[in-house]
PyMOL Python script that loads the backbone (N, CA, C, O; Angstrom):
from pymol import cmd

cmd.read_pdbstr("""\
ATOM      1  N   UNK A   1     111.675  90.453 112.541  1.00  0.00           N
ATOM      2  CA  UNK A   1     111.589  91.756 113.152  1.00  0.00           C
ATOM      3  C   UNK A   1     112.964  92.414 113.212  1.00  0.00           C
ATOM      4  O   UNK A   1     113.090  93.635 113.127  1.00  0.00           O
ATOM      5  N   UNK A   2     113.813  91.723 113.336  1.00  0.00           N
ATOM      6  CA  UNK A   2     115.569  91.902 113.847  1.00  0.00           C
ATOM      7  C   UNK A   2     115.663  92.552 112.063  1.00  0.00           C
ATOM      8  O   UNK A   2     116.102  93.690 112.234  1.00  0.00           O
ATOM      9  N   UNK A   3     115.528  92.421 111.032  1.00  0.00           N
ATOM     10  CA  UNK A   3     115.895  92.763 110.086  1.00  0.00           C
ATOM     11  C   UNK A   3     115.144  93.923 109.558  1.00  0.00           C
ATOM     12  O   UNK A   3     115.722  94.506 108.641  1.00  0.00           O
ATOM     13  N   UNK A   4     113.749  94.500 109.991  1.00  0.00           N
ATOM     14  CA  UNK A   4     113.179  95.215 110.340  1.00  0.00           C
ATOM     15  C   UNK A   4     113.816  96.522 110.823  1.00  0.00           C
ATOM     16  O   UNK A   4     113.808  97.683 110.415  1.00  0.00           O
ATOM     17  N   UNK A   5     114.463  95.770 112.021  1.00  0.00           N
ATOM     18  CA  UNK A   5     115.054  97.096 112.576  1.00  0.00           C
ATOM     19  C   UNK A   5     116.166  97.531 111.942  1.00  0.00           C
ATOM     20  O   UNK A   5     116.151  98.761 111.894  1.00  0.00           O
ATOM     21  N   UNK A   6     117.255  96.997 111.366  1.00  0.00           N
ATOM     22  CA  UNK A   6     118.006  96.975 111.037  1.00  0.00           C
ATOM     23  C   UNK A   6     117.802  97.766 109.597  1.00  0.00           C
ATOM     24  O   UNK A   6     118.658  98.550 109.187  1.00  0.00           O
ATOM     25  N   UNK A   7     116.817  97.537 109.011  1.00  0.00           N
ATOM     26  CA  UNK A   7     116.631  98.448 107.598  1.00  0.00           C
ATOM     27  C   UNK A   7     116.158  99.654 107.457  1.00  0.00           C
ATOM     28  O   UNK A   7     116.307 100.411 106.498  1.00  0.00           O
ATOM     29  N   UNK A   8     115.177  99.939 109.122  1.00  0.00           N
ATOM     30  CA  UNK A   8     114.977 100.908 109.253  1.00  0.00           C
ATOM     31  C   UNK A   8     116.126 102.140 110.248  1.00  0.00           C
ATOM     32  O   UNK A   8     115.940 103.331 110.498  1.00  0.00           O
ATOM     33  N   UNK A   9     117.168 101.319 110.576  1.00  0.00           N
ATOM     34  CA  UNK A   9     118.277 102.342 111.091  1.00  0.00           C
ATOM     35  C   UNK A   9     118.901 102.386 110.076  1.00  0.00           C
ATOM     36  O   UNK A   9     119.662 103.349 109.981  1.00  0.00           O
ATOM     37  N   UNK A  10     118.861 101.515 109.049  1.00  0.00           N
ATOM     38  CA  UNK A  10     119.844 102.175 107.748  1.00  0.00           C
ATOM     39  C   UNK A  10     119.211 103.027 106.871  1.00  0.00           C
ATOM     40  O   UNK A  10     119.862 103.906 106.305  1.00  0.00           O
ATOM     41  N   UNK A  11     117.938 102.876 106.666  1.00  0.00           N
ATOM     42  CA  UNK A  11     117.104 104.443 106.430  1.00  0.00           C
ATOM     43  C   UNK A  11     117.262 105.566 107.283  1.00  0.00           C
ATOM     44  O   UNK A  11     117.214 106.619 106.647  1.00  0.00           O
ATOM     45  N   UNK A  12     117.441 105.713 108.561  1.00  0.00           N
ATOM     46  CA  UNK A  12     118.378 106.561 109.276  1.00  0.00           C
ATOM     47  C   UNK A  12     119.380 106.935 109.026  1.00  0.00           C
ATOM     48  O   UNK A  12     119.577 108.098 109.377  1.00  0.00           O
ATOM     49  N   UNK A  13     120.355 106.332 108.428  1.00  0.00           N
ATOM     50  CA  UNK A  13     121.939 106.592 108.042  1.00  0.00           C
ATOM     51  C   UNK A  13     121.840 107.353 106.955  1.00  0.00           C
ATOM     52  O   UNK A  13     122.357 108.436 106.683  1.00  0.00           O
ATOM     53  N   UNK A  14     121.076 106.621 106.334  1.00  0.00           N
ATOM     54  CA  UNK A  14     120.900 107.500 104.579  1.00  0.00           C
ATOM     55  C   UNK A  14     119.955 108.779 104.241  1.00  0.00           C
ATOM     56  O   UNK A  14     120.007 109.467 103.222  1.00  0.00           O
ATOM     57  N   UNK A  15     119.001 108.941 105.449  1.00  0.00           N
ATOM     58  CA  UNK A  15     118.199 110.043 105.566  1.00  0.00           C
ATOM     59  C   UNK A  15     119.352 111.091 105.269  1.00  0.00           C
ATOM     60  O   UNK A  15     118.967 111.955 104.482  1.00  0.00           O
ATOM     61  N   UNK A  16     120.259 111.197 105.559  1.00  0.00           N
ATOM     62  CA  UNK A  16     121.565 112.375 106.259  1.00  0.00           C
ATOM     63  C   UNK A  16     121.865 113.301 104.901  1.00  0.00           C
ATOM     64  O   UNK A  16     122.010 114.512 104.738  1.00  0.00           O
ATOM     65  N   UNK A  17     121.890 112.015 103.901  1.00  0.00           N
ATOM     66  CA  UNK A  17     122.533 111.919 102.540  1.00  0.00           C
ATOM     67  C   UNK A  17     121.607 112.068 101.405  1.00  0.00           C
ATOM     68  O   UNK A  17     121.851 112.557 100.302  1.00  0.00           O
ATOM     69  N   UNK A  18     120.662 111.640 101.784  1.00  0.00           N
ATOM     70  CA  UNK A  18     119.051 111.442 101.256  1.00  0.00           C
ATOM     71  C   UNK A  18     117.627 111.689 101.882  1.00  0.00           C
ATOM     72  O   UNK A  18     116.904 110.910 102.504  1.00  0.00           O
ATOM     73  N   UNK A  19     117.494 112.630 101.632  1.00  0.00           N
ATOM     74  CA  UNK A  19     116.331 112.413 103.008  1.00  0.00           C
ATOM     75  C   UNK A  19     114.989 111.393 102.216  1.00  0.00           C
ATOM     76  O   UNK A  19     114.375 110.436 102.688  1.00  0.00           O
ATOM     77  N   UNK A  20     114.889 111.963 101.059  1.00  0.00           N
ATOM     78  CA  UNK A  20     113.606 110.952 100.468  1.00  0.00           C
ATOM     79  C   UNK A  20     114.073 109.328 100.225  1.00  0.00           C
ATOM     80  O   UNK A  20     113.212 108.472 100.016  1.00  0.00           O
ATOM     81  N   UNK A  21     115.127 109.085 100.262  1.00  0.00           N
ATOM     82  CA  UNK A  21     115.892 107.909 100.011  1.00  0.00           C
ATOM     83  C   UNK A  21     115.952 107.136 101.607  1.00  0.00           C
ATOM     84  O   UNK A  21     115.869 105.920 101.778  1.00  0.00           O
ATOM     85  N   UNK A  22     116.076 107.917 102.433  1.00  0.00           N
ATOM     86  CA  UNK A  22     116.555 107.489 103.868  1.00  0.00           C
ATOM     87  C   UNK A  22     115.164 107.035 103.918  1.00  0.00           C
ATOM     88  O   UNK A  22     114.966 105.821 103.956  1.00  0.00           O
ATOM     89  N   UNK A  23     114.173 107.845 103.924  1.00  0.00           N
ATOM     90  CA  UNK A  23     112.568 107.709 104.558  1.00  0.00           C
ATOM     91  C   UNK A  23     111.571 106.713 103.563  1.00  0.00           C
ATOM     92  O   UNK A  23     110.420 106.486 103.938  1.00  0.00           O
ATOM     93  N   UNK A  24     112.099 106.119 102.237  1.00  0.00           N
ATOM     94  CA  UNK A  24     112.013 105.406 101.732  1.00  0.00           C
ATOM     95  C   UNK A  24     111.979 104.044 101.948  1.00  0.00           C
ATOM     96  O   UNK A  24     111.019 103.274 101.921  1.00  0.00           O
ATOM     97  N   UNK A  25     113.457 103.790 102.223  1.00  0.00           N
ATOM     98  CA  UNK A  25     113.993 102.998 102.936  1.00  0.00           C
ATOM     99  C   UNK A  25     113.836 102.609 104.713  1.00  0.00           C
ATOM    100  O   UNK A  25     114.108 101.563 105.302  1.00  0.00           O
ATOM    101  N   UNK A  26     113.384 103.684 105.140  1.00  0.00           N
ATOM    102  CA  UNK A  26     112.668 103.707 106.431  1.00  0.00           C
ATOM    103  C   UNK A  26     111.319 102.804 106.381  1.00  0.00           C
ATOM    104  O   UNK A  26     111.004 101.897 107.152  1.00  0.00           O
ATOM    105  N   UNK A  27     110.812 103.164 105.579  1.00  0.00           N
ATOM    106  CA  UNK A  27     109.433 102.389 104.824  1.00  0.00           C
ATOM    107  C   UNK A  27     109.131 100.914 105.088  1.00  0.00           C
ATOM    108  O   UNK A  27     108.251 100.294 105.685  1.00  0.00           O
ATOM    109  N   UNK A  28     110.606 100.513 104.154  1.00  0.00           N
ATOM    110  CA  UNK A  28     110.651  98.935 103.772  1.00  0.00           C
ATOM    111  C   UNK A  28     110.755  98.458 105.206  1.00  0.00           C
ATOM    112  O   UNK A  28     110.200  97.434 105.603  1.00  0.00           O
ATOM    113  N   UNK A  29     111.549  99.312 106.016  1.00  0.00           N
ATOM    114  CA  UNK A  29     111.998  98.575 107.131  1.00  0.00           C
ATOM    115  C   UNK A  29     111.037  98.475 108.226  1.00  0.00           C
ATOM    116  O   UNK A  29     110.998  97.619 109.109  1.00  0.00           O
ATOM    117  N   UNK A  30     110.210  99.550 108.024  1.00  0.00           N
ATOM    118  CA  UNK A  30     108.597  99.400 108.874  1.00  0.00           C
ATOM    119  C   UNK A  30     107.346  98.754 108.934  1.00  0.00           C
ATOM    120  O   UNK A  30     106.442  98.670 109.765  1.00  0.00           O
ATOM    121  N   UNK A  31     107.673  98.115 107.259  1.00  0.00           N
ATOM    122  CA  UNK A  31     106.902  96.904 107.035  1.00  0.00           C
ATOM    123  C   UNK A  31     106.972  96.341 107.014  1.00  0.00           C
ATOM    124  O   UNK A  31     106.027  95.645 106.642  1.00  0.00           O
ATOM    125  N   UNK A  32     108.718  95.516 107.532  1.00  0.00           N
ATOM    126  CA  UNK A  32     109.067  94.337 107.631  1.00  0.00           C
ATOM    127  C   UNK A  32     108.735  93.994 108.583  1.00  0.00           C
ATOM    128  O   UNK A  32     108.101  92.996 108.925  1.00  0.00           O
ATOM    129  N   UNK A  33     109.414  95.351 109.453  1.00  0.00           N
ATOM    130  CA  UNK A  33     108.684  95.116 111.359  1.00  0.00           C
ATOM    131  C   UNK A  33     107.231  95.012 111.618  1.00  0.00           C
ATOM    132  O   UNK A  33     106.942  94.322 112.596  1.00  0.00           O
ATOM    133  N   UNK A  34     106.297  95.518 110.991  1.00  0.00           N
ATOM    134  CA  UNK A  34     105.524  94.858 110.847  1.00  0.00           C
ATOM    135  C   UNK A  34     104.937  93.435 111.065  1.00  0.00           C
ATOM    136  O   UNK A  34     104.374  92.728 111.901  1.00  0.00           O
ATOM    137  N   UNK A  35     105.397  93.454 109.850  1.00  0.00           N
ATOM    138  CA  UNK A  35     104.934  91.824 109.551  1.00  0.00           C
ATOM    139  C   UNK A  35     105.638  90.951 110.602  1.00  0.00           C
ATOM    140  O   UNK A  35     104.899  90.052 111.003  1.00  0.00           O
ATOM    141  N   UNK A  36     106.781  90.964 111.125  1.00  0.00           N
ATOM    142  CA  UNK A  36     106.932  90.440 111.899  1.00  0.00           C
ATOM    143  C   UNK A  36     106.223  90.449 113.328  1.00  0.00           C
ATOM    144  O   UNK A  36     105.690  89.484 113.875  1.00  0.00           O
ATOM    145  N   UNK A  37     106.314  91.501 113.717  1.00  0.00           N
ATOM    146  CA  UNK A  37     105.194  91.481 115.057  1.00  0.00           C
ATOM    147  C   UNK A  37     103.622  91.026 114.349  1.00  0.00           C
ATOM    148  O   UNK A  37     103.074  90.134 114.996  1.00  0.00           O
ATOM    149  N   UNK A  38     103.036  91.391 113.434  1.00  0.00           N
ATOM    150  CA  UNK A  38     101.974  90.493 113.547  1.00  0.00           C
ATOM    151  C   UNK A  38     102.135  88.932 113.285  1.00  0.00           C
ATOM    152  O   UNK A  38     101.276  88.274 112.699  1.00  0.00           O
ATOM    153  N   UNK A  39     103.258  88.436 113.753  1.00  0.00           N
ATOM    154  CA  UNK A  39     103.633  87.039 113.291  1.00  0.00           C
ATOM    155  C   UNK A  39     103.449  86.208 114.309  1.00  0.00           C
ATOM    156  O   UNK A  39     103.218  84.999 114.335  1.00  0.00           O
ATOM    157  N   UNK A  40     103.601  87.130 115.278  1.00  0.00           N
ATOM    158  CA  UNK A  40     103.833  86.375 116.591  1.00  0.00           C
ATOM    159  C   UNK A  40     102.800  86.508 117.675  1.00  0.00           C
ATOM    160  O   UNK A  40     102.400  87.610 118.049  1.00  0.00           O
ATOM    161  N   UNK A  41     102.292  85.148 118.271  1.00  0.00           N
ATOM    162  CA  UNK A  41     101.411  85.203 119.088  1.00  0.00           C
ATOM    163  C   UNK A  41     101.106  86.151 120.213  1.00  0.00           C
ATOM    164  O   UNK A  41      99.989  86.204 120.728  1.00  0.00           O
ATOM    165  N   UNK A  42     101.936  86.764 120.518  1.00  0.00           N
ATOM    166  CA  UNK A  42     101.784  87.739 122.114  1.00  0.00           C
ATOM    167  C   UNK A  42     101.443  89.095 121.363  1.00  0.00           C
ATOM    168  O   UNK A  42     101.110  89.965 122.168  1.00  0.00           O
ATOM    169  N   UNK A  43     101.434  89.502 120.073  1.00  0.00           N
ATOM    170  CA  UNK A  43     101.014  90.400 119.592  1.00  0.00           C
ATOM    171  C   UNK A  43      99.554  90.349 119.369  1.00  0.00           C
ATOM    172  O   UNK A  43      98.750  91.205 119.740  1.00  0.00           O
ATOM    173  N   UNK A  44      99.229  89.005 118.575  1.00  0.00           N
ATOM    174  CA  UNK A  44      97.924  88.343 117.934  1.00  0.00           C
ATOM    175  C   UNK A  44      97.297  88.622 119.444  1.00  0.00           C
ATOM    176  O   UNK A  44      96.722  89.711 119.431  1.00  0.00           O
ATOM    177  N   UNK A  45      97.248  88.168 120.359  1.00  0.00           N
ATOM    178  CA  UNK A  45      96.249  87.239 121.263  1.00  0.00           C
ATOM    179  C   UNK A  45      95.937  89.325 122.269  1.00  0.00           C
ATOM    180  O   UNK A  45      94.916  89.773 122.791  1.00  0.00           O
ATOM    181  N   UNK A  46      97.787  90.181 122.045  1.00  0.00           N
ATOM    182  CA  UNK A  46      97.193  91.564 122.676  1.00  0.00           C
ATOM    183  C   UNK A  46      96.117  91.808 121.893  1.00  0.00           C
ATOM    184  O   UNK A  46      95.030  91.964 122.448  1.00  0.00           O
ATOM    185  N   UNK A  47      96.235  91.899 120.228  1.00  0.00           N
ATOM    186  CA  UNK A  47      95.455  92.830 119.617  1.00  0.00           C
ATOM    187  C   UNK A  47      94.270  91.444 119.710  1.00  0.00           C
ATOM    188  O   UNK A  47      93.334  92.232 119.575  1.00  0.00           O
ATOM    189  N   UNK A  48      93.520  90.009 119.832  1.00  0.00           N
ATOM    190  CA  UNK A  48      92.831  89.292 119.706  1.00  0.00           C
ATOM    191  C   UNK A  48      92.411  89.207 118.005  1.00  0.00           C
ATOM    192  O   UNK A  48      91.306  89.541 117.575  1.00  0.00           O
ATOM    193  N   UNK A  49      93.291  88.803 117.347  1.00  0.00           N
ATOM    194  CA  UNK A  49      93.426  88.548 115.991  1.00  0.00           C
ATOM    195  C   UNK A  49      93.208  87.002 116.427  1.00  0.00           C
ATOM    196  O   UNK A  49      93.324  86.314 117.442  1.00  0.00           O
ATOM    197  N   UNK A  50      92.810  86.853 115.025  1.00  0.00           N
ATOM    198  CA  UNK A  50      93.154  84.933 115.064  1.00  0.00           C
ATOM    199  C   UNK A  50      93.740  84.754 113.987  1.00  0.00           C
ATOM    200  O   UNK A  50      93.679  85.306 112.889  1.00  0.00           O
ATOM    201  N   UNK A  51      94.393  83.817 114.456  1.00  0.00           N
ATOM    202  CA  UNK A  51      95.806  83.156 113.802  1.00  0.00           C
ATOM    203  C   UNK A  51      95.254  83.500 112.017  1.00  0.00           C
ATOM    204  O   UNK A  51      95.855  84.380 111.400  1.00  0.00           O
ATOM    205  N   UNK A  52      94.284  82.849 111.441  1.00  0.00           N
ATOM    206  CA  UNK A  52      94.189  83.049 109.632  1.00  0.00           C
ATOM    207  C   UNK A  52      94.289  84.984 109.633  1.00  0.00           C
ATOM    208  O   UNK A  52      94.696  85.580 108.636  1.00  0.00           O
ATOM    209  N   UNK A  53      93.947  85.549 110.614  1.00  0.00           N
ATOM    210  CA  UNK A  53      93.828  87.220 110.437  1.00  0.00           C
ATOM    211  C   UNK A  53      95.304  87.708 110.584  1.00  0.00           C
ATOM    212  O   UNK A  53      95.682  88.725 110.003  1.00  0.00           O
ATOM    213  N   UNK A  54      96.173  86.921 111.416  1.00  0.00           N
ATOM    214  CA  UNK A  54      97.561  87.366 111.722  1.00  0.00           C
ATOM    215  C   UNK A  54      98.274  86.982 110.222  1.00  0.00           C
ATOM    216  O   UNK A  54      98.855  87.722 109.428  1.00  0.00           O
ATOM    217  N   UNK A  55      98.044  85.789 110.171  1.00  0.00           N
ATOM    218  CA  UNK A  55      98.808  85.313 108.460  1.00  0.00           C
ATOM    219  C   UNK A  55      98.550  86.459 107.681  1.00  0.00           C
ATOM    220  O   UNK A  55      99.506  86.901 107.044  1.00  0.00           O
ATOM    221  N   UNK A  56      97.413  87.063 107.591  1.00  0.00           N
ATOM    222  CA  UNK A  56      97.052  87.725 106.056  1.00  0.00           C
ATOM    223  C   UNK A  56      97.135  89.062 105.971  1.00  0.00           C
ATOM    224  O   UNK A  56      96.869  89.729 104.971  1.00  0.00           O
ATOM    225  N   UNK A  57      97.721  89.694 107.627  1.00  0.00           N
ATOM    226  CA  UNK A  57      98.384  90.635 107.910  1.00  0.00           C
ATOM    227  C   UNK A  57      99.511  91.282 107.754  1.00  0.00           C
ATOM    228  O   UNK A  57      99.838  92.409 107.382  1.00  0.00           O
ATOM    229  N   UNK A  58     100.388  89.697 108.358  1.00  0.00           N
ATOM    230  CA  UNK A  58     101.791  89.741 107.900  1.00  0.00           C
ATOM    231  C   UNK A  58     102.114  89.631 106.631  1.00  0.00           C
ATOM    232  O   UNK A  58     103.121  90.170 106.171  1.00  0.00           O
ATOM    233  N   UNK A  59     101.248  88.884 105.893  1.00  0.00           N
ATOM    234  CA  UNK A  59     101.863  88.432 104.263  1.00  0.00           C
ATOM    235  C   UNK A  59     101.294  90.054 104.025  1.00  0.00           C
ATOM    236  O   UNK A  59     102.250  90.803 103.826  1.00  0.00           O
ATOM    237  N   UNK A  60     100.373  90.545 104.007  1.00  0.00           N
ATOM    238  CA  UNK A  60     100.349  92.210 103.488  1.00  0.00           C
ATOM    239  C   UNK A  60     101.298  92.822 103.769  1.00  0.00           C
ATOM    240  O   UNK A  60     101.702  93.348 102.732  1.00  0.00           O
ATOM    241  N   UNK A  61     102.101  93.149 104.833  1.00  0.00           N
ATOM    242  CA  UNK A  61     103.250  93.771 105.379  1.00  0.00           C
ATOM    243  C   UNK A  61     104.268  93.538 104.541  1.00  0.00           C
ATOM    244  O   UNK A  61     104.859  94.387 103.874  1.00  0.00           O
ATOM    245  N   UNK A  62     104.532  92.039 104.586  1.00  0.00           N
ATOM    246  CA  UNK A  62     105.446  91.585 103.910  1.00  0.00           C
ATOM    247  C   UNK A  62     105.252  92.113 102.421  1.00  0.00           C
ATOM    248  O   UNK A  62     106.217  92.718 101.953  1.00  0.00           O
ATOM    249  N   UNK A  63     104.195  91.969 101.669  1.00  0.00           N
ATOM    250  CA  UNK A  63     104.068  92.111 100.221  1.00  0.00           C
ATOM    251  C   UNK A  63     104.346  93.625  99.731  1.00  0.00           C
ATOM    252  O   UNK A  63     104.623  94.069  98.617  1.00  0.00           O
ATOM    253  N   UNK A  64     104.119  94.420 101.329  1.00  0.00           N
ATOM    254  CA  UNK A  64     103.981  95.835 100.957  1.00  0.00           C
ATOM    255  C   UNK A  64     106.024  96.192 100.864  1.00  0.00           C
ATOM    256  O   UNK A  64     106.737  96.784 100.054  1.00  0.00           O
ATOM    257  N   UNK A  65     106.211  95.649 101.813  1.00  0.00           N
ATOM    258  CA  UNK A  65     107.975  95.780 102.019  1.00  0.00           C
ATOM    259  C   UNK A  65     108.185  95.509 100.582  1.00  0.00           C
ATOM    260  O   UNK A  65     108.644  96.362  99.823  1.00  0.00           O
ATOM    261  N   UNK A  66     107.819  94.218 100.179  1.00  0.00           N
ATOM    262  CA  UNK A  66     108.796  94.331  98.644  1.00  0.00           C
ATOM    263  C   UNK A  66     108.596  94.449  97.561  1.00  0.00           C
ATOM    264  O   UNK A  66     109.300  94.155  96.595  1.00  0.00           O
ATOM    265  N   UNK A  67     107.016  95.161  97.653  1.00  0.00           N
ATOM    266  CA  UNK A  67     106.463  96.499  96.298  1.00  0.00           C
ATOM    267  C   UNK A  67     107.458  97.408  96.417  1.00  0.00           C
ATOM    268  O   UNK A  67     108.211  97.686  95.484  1.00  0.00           O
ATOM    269  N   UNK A  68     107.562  98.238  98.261  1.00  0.00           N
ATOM    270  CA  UNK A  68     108.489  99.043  97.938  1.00  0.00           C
ATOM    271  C   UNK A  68     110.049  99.135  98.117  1.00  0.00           C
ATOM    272  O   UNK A  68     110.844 100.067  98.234  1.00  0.00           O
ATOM    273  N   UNK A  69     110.147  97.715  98.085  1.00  0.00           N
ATOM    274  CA  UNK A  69     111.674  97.504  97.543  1.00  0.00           C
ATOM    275  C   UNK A  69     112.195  97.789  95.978  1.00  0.00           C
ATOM    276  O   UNK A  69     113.145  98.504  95.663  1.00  0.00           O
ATOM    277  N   UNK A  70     111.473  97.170  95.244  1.00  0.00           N
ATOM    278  CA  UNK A  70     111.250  96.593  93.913  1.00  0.00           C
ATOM    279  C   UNK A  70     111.051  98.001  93.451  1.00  0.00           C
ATOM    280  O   UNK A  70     111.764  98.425  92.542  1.00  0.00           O
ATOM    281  N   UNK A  71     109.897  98.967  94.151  1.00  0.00           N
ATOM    282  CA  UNK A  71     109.707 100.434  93.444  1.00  0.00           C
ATOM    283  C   UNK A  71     110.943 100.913  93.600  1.00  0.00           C
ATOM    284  O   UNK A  71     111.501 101.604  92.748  1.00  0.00           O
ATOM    285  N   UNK A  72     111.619 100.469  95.064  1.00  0.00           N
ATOM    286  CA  UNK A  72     112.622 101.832  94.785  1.00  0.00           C
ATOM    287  C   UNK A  72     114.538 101.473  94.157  1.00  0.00           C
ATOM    288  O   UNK A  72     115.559 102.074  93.824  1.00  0.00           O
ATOM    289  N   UNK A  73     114.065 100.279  94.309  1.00  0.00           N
ATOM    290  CA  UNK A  73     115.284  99.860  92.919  1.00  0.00           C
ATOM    291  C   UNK A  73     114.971 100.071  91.636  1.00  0.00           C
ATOM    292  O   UNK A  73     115.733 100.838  91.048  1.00  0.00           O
ATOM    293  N   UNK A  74     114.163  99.666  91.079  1.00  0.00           N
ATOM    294  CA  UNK A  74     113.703 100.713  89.652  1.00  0.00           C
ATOM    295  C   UNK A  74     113.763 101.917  89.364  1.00  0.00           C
ATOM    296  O   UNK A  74     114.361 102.325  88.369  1.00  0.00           O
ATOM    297  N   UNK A  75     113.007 102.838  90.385  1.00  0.00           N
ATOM    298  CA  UNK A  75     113.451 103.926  90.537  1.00  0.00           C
ATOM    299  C   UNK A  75     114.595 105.139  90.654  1.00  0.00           C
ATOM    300  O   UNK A  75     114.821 106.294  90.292  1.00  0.00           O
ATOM    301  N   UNK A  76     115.246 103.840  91.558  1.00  0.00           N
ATOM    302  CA  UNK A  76     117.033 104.697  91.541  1.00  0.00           C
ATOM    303  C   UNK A  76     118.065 104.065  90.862  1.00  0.00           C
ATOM    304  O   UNK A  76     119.253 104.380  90.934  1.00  0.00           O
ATOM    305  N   UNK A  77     117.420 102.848  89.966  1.00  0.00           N
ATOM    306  CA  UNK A  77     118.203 102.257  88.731  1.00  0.00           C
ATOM    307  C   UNK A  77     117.957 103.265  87.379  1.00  0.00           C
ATOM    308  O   UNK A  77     118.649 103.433  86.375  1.00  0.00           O
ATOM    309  N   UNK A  78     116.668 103.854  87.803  1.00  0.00           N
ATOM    310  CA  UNK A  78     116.313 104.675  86.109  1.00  0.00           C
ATOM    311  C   UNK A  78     117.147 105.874  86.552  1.00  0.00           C
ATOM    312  O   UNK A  78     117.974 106.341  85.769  1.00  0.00           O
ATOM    313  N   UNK A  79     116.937 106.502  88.014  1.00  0.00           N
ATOM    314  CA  UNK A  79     117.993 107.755  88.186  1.00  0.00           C
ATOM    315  C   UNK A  79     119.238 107.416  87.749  1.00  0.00           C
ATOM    316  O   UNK A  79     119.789 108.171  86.947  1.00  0.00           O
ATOM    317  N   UNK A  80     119.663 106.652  88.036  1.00  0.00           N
ATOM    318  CA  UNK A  80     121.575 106.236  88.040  1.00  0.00           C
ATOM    319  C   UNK A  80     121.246 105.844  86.436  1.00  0.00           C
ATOM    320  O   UNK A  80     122.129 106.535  85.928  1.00  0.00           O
ATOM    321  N   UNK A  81     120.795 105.415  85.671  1.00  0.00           N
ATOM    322  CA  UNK A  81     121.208 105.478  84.605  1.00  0.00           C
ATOM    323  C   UNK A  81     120.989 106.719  83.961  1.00  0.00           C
ATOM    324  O   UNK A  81     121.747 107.093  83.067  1.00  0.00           O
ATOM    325  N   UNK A  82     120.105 107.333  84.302  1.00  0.00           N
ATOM    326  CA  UNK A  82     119.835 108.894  83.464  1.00  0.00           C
ATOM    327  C   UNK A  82     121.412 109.589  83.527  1.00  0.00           C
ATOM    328  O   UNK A  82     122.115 109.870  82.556  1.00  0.00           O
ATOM    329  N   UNK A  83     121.681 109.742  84.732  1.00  0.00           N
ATOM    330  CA  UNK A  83     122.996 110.394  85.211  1.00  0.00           C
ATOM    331  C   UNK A  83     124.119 109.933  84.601  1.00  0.00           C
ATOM    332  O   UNK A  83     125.000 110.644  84.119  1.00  0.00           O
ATOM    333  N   UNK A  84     124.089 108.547  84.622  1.00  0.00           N
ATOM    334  CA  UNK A  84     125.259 108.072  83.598  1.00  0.00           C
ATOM    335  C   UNK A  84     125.534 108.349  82.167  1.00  0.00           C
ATOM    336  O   UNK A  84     126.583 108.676  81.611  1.00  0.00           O
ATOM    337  N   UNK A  85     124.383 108.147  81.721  1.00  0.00           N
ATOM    338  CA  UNK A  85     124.118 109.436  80.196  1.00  0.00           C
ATOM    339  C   UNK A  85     124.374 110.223  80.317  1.00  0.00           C
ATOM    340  O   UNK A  85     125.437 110.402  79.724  1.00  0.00           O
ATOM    341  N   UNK A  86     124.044 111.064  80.820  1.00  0.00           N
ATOM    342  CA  UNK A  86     124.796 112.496  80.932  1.00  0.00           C
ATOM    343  C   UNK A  86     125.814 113.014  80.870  1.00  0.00           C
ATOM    344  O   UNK A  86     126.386 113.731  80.049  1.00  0.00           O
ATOM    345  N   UNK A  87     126.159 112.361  82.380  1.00  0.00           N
ATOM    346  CA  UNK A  87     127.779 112.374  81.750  1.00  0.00           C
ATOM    347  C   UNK A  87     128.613 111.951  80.760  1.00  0.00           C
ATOM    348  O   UNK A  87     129.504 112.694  80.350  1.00  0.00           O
ATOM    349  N   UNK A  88     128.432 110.776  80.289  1.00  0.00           N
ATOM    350  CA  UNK A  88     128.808 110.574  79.045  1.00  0.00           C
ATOM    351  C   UNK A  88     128.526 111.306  77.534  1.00  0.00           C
ATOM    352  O   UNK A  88     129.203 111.429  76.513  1.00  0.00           O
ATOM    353  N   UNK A  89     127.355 111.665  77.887  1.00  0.00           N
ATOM    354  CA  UNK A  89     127.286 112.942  76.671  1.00  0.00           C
ATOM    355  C   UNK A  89     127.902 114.215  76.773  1.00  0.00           C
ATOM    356  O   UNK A  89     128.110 114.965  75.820  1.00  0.00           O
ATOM    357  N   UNK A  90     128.264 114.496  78.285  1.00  0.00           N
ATOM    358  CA  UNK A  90     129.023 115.758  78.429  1.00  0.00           C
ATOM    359  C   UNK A  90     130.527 115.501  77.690  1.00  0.00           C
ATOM    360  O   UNK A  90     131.099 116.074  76.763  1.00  0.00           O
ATOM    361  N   UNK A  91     130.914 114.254  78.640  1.00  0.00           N
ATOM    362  CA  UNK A  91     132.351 113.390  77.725  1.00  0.00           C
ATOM    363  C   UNK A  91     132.908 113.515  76.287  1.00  0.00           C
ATOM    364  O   UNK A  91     134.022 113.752  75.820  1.00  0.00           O
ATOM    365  N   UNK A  92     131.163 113.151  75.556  1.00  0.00           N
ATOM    366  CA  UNK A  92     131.508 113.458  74.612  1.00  0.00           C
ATOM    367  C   UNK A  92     131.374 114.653  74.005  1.00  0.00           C
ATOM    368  O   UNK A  92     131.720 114.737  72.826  1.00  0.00           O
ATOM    369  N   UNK A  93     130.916 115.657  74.603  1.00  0.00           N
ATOM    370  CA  UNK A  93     130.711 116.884  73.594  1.00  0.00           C
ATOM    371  C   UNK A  93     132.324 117.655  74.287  1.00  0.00           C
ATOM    372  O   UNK A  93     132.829 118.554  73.614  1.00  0.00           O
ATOM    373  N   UNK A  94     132.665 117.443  74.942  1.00  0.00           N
ATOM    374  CA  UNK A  94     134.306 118.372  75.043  1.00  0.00           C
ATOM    375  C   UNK A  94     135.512 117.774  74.018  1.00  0.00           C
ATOM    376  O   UNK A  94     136.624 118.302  74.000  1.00  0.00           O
TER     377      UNK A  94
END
""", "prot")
cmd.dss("prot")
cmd.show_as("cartoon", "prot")
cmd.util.cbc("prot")
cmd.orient("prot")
């Protein structure tokens, strides 16, 4: 959960700079938290989950965090390389 929060205040930081990037990243960090609170019994027993329903909750949370990890490193690996072309073709045409 602690890392949760932590990814989702750094989607805060980067909102500033990024807003689709910040809230992106807000994302990952909401499904980490997630998964963590459905991990833990005082959550399970408020909402009356049972334990095999809490597992297959959290592993969704979890699986969803690092689809959209994975999406959005691809994503801003294909941006950052587009851009790097570019410039280098500008480079070279002067």
């Amino acid at each position: 959960m602690l890392i949760g929060i932590l990814v989702v205040g750094y989607g805060l930081l980067v909102a500033s700079a990024s807003p689709l990037g910040g809230a992106w990243i807000a994302a990952i960090g909401t499904a980490l938290l997630l998964s963590g609170l459905f991990a833990t019994d005082a959550v399970g027993d408020r909402l009356g989950l049972a334990p095999n329903r809490r597992r297959r909750l959290s592993l969704g949370c979890a699986g969803l965090a690092a689809l959209l990890a994975v999406a959005f490193v691809v994503i801003n690996g294909a941006t950052f390389e587009a851009e790097e072309l570019e410039s280098v073709a500008s480079a070279l045409r002067r």
